[in-house]
Each structure stands twice: as structure tokens, then as C-alpha cells.
Backbone as JSON Lines, residues from 0, in Angstrom:
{"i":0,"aa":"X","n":[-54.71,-0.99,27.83],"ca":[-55.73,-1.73,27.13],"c":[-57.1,-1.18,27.48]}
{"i":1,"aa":"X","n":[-58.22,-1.24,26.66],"ca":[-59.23,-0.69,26.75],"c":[-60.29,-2.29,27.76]}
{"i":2,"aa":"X","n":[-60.88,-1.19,28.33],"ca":[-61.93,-2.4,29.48],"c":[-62.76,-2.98,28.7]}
{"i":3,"aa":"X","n":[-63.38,-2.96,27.8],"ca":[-64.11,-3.83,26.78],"c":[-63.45,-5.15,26.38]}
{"i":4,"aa":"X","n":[-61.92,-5.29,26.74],"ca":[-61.35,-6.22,26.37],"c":[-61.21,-7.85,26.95]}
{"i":5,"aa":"X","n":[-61.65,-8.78,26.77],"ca":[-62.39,-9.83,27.36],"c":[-61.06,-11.15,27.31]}
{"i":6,"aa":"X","n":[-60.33,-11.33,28.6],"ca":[-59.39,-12.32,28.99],"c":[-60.62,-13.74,29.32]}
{"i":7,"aa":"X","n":[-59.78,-14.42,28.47],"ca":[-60.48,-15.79,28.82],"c":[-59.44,-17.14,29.28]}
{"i":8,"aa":"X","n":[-60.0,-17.96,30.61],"ca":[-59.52,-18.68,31.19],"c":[-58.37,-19.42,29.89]}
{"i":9,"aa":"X","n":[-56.96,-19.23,30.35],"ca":[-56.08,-19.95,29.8],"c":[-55.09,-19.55,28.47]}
{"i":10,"aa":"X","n":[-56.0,-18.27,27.84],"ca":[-55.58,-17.42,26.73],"c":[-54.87,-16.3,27.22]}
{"i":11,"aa":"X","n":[-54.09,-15.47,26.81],"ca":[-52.94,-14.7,27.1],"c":[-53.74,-13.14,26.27]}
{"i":12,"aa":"X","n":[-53.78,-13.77,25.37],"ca":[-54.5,-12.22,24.2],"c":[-56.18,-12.13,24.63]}
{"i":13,"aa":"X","n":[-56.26,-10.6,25.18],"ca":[-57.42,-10.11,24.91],"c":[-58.11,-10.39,23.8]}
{"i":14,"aa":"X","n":[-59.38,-10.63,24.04],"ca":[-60.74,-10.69,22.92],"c":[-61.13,-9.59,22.91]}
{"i":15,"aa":"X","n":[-61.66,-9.01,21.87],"ca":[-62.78,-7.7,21.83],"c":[-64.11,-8.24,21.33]}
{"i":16,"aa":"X","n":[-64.9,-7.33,21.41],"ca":[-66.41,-8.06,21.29],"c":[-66.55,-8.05,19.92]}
{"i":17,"aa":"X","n":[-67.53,-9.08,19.51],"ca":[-67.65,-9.24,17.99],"c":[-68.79,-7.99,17.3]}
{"i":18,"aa":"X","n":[-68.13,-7.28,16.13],"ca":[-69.06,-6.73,15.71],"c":[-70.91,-6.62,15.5]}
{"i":19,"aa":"X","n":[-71.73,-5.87,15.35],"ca":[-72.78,-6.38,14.62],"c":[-72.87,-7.23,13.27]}
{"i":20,"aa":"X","n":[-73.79,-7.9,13.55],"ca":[-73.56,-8.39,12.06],"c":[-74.71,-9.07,11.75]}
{"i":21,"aa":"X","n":[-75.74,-8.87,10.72],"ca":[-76.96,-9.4,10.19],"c":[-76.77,-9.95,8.54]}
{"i":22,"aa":"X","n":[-77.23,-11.06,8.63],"ca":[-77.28,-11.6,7.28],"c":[-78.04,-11.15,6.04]}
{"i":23,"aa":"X","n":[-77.48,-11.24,5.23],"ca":[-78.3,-10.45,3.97],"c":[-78.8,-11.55,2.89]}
{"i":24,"aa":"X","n":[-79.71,-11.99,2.48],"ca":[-80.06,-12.72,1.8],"c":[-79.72,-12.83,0.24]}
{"i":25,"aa":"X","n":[-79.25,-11.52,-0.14],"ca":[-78.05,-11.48,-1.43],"c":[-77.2,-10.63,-1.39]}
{"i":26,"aa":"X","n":[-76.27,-10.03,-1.95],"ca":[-75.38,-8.86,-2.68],"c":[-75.95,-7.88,-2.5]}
{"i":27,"aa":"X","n":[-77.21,-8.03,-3.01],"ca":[-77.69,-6.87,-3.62],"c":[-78.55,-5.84,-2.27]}
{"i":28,"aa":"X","n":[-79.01,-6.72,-1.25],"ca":[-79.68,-6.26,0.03],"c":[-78.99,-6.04,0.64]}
{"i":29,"aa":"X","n":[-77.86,-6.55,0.59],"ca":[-76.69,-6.47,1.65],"c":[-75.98,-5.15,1.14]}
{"i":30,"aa":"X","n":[-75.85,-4.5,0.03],"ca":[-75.52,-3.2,-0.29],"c":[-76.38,-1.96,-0.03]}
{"i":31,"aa":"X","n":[-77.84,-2.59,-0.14],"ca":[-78.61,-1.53,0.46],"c":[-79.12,-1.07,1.84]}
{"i":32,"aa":"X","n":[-78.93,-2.25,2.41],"ca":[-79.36,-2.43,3.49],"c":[-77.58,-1.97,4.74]}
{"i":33,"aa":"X","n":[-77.29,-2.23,4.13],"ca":[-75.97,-1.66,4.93],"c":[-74.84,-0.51,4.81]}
{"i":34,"aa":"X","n":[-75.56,-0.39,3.07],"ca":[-74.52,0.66,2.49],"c":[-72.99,-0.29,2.1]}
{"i":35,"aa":"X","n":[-72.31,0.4,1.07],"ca":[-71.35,0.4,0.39],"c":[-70.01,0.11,1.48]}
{"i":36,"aa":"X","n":[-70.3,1.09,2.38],"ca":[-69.18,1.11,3.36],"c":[-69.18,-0.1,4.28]}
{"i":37,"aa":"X","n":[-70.47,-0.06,4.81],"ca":[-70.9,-0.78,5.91],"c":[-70.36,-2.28,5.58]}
{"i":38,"aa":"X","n":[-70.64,-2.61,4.21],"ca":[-70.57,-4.0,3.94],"c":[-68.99,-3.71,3.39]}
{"i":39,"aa":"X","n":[-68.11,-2.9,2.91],"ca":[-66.74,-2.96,2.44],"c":[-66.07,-2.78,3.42]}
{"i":40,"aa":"X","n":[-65.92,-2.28,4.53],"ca":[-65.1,-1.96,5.57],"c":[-65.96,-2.56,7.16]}
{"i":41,"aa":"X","n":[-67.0,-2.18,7.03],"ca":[-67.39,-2.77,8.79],"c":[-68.23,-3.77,8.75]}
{"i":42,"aa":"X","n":[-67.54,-5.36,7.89],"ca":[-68.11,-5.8,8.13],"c":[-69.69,-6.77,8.56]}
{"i":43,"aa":"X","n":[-70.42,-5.69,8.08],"ca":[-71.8,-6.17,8.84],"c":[-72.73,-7.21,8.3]}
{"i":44,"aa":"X","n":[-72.16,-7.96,7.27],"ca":[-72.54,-9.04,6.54],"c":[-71.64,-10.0,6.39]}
{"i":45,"aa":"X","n":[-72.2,-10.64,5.63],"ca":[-71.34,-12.15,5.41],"c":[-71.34,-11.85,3.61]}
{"i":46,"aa":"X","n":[-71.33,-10.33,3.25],"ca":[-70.75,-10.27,2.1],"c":[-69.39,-9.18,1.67]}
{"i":47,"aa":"X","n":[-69.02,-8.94,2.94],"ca":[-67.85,-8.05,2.8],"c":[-66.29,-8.49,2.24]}
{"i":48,"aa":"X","n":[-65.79,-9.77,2.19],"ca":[-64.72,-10.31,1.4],"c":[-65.63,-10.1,0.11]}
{"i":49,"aa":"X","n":[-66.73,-10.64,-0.41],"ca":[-67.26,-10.28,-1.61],"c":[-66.48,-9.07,-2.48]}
{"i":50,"aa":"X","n":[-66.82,-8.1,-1.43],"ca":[-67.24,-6.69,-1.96],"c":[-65.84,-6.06,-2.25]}
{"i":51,"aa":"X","n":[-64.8,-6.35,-1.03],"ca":[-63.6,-6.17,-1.1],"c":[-62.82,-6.51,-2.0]}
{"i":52,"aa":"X","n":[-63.28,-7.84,-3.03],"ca":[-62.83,-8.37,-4.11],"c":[-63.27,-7.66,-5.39]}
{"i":53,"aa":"X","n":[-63.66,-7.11,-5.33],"ca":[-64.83,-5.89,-6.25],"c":[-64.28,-5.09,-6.51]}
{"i":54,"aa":"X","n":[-63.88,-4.41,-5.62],"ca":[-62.81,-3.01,-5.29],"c":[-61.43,-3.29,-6.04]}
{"i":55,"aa":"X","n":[-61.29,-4.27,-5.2],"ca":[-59.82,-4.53,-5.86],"c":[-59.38,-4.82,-7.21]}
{"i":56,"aa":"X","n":[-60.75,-5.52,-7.71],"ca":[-60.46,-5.48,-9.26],"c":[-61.17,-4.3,-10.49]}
{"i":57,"aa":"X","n":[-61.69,-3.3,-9.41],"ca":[-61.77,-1.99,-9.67],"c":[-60.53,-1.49,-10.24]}
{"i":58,"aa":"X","n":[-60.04,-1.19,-8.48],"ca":[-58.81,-0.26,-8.8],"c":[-57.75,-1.16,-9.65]}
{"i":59,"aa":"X","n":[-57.61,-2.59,-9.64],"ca":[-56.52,-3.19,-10.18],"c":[-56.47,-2.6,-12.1]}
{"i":60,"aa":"X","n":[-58.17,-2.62,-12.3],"ca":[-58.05,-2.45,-13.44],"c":[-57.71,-0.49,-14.09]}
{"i":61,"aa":"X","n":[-58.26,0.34,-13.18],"ca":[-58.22,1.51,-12.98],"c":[-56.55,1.67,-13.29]}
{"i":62,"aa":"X","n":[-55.89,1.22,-12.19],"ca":[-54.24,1.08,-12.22],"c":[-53.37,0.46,-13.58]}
{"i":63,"aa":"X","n":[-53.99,-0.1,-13.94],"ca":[-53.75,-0.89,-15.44],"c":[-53.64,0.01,-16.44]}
{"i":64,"aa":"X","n":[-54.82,0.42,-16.75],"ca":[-55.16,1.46,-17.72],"c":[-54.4,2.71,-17.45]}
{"i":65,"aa":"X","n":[-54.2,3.49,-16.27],"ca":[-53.26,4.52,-16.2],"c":[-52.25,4.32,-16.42]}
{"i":66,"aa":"X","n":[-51.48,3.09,-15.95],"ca":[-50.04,2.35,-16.43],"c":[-49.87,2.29,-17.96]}
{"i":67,"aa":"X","n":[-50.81,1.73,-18.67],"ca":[-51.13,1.89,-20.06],"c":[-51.35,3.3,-20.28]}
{"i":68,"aa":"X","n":[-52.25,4.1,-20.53],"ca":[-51.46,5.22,-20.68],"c":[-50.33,6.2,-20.98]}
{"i":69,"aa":"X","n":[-49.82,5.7,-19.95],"ca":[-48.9,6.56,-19.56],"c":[-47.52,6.22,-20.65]}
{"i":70,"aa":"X","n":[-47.31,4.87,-20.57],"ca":[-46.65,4.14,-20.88],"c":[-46.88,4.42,-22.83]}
{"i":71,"aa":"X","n":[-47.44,4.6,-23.1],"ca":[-48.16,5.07,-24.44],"c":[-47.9,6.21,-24.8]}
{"i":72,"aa":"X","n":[-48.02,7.35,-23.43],"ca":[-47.56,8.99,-24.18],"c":[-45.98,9.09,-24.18]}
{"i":73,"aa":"X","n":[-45.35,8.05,-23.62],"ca":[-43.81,8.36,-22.87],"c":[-43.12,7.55,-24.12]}
């Protein structure tokens, strides 16, 4: 286990320390201010489930349309 890892009286599972994390006052600051990544993968807002939901109905729809496609030349 890595030494950063924080046992607390009575708990069995290591804690790790909580990320950074600064609030963004919309979407839209919170993308600039942290970047695309920052807020889709690390977290650093309180808009990253947002963003992750974004993506997903990105690619969901991306995946759709190639399925269609495909399904069309065959």
C-alpha cells in the first residue's frame, strides 16, 4: 500500500486524500477553467457527472448512426 494512505480509528479500508477541487460557478467556467479533461476525468468540479453524461450521449449517438449505417449497406 502506498504511505499516503490514511487508516482511521475503527475502519479496516484505507482512505486516500481527497482530490483538488474548486467550484465553478457554471458549465461553462468550469470547462475553461479546468479544461475538458480536468472536469471529465479528474474531477475538479462539481460538474464532472455533468460532463460525463455529455460524452456518453455523444458517443451513444455516434454508435447509433454507425450501427445505422452499416446496417443499411449490408
Amino acid at each position: 500500500m502506498s504511505g499516503d494512505l490514511e487508516v482511521r480509528k475503527g475502519e479496516r479500508i484505507p482512505r486516500r486524500p481527497l482530490p483538488d477541487y474548486n467550484e465553478a460557478s457554471s458549465f461553462r467556467e468550469a470547462i475553461q477553467r479546468d479544461g475538458i479533461i480536468g472536469t471529465l476525468l479528474g474531477d475538479s468540479n462539481q460538474y464532472g457527472p455533468l460532463s460525463m453524461l455529455f460524452v456518453l450521449l455523444g458517443v451513444a449517438t455516434v454508435t447509433g448512426v454507425l450501427i445505422k449505417l452499416i446496417s443499411t449497406f449490408l
